[in-house]
C-alpha atoms as one frame of an Amber mdcrd trajectory, in Angstrom:
protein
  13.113 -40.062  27.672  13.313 -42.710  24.991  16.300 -45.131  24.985  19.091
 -45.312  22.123  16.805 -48.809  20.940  13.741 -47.679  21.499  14.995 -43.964
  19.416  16.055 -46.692  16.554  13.415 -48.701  16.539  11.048 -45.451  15.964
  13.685 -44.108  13.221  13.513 -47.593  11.160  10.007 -47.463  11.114   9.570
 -43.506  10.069  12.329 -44.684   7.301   9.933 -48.023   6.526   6.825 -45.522
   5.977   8.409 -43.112   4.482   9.874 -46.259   1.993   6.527 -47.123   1.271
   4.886 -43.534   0.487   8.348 -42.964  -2.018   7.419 -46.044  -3.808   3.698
 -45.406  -3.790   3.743 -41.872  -5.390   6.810 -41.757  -6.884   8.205 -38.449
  -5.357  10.441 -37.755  -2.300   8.951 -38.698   1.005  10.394 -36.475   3.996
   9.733 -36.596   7.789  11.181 -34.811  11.041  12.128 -37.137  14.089  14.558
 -35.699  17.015  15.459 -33.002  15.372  16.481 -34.844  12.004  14.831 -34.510
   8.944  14.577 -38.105   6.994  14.084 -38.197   2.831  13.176 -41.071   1.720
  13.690 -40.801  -2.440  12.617 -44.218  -4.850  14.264 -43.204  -8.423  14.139
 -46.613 -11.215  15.534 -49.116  -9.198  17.595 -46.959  -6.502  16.415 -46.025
  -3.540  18.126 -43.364  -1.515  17.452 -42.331   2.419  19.525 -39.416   4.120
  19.338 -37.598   7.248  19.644 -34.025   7.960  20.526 -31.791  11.077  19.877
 -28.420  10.538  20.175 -28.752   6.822  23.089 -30.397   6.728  23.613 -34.082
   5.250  24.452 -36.095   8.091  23.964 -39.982   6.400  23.428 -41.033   3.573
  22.532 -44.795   1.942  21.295 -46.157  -1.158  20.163 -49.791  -1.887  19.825
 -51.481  -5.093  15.817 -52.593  -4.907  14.944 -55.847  -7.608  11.766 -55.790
  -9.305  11.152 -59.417  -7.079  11.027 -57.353  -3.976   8.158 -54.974  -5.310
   5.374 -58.122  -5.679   6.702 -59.962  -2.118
């Protein structure tokens, strides 16, 4: 059995992958981890990530992303 770090360690890097196939393709990136399932949606210069449990919104964020951070 994982630890609580270890479980959010593996859950910020499914979001970070999932970051980078949303901004690659332009369309909304989903995975399942623990029983969650993670969206991952990159829409102009928004980008929103929520969680589900058994189809129900659990979390939600969105972060302002600058045109600077896309050629870092």
């Amino acid at each position: 059995m994982l630890s609580l770090n270890q479980e959010q360690s593996l859950l910020n890097a499914l979001v970070w992958d999932l970051v980078q196939e949303s901004r690659g393709n332009h369309r909304v990136a989903e995975a399942c981890f623990e029983g969650y399932r993670v969206t991952v949606s990159h829409r102009f210069d928004r980008l929103r990530v929520a969680l589900y449990e058994s189809g129900t919104l659990v979390d939600v964020a969105w972060e302002s992303v600058h045109h600077s951070e896309d050629h870092a």
